[in-house]
N, C-alpha and C positions, 0 to 999 in steps of 0.2 A: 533401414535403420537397424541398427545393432542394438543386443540385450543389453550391454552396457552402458551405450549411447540414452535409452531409455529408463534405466535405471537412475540415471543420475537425474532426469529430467524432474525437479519441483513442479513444474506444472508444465502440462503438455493438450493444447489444444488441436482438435481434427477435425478439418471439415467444417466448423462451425459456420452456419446459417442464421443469422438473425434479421428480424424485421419489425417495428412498430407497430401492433395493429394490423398485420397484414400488409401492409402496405409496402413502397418499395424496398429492397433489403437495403440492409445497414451493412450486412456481411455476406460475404459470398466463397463458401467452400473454404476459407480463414482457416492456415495452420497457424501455432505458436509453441515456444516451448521457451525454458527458463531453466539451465541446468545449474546443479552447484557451485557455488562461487562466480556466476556470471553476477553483471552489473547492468543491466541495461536502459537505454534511453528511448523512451519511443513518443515519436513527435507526428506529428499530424493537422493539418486544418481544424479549426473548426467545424463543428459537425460530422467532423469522419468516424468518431464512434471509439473513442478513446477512453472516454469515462465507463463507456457502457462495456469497453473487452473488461477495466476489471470488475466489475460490477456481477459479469459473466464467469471471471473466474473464483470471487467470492460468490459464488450462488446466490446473489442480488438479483440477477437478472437468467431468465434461462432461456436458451438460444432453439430455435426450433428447428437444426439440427445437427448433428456432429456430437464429436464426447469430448468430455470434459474430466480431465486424469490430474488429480493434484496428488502427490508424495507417492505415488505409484500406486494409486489406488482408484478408480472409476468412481466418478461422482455424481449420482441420479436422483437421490432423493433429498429430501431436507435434513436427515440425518447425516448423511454421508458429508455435506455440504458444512453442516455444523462443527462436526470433528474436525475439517479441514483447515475452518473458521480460528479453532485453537490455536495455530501452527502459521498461522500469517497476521503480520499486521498492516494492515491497512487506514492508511491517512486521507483522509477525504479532503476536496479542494476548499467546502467552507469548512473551519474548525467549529463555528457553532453546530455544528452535526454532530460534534465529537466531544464536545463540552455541556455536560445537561445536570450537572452536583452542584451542590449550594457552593463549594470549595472545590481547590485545586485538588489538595490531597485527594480528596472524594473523588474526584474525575478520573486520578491517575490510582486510585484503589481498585476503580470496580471492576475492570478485569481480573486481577490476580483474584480479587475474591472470589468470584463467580466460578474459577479455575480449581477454588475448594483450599487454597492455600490460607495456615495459619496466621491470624491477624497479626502476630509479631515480625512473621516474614515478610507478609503486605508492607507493615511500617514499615520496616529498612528497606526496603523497594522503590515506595515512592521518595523516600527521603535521597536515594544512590540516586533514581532516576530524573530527579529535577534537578541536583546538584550534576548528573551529566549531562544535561542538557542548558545549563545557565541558568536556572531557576531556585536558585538551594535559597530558602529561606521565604517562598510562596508556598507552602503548605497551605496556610488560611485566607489566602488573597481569593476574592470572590469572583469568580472564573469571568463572570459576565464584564465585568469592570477594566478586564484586563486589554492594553493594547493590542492592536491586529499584530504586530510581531510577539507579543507575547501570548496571545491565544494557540496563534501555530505552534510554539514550541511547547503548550503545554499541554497542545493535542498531541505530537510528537513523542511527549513523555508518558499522555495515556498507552501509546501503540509499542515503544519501546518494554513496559513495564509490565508488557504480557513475555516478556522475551521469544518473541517468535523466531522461528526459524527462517524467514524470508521477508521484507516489506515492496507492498506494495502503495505508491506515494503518487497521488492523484493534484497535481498543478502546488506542488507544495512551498514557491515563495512566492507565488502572482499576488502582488499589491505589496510588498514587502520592501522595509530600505535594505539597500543594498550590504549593510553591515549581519545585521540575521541572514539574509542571504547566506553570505559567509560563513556565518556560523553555524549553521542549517548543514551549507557543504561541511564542513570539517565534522560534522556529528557524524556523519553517513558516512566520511572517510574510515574513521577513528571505529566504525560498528564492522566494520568488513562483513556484514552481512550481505546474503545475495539480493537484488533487489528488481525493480522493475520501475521505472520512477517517468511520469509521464509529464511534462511541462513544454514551453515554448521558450522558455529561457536558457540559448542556446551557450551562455557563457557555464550558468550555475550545470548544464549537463556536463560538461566539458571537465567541471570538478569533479561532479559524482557518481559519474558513470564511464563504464568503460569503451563501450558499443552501441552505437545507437541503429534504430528502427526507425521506417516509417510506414504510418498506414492510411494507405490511399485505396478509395474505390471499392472498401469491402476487402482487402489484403492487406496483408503486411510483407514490407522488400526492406531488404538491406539498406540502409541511406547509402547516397553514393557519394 
C-alpha cells in the first residue's frame, strides 16, 4: 500500500482479532479501511460482528489484536480514542441510546457543548440541524414521547450537530415506514459525507451508499 493510499485512509483497520470472553473469535486477522469521500455499505448475518467492527472503531470495544489507525493517527489508549471520538459521528441502532435530555434541543446541544462551543453557536446549530433533518420546530418536544421515526432523526440530528468529519450509522431505518426511510436516504445524500452505514435494508443501501461490503466468518470481501 502506498503513502498516499494511506494517507487518505479515515480509518484503517489491521489484523484485527477479536473474541468474547475468550471464547471463539468473532474476527480473524480483519483488515478495513474507509478512504475519503468513499460511501460504504456493509452487510452481514446476524451475529457476524457488524455492530461490534464499529463499536471497535469507536473505541467501544477493544480487539485483542491488530491496530487501530483513525485520521492517520494510531489508536491505543482512551485518550487517543477520545480525540477520535470528536471527528466521527456515530448513530446507534436503538436511538434511546442516543436520546437521554429532558428535550430535543437538549439532546442535539450536548455535543457541541461538550466540544466547548459558544452557547449562541449551540443555538443556531440545533435550530440549522432539526430544520435539516425535518424536525424545525421540535426544539421543546420531549424526546421520550416522540415516534420511532422521529426519535431516529432526532438521534440523527444529535450526530450531525457535532459536524463530524465521517458517519458511522449502525441499522439506521430497521423498524421504520418506508417514507423516513426515504428521507433518512436523501439526508445522507444531500451530507456528502464519507460514511460507513451498516444495515440489511438492501433497497435504502442502494440509495446511500456507493460500495457495499460483506462480512463473513471473521472478514470482510467485496460483495459480489
Amino acid at each position: 500500500m502506498d503513502d498516499a493510499s494511506v494517507e487518505n485512509d479515515l480509518i484503517q483497520l489491521r489484523g484485527i482479532g477479536f473474541s468474547f470472553g475468550g471464547e471463539k473469535a468473532l474476527f480473524k486477522d480483519l483488515d478495513f479501511s474507509l478512504r475519503r469521500g468513499e460511501r460504504l455499505a456493509l452487510r452481514g448475518g446476524n451475529g457476524a460482528g457488524k455492530t461490534t467492527l464499529l463499536r471497535i472503531i469507536m473505541g467501544l470495544a477493544r480487539p485483542d489484536q491488530g491496530t487501530v489507525r483513525l485520521f492517520g493517527r494510531d489508536c491505543r489508549s482512551e485518550k487517543d480514542f477520545a480525540a477520535a471520538r470528536t471527528r466521527m459521528g456515530f448513530l446507534f441502532q436503538d436511538a434511546d441510546d442516543q436520546l437521554f435530555c429532558p428535550t430535543v434541543a437538549d439532546d442535539v446541544a450536548f455535543g457541541p457543548l461538550n466540544l466547548g462551543l459558544p452557547h449562541d453557536r449551540v443555538h443556531e446549530r440545533v435550530h440549522a440541524t432539526l430544520a435539516e433533518v425535518g424536525l424545525a420546530g421540535f426544539e421543546q418536544r420531549v424526546s421520550y414521547r416522540l415516534s420511532g421515526g422521529e426519535k431516529k432523526l432526532a438521534a440523527l440530528a444529535t450526530v450531525l450537530a457535532m459536524e463530524p468529519e465521517l458517519l458511522l450509522l449502525d441499522e439506521p431505518t430497521a423498524g421504520l415506514p418506508a417514507e423516513t426511510v426515504e428521507h433518512i436516504a436523501r439526508i445522507l445524500r444531500a451530507s456528502a459525507l464519507p460514511c460507513l452505514v451498516v444495515s440489511h435494508d438492501q433497497a435504502f443501501l442502494e440509495q446511500s451508499a456507493v460500495r457495499t461490503l460483506h462480512l463473513q466468518a471473521g472478514r470482510i470481501y467485496a460483495d459480489p
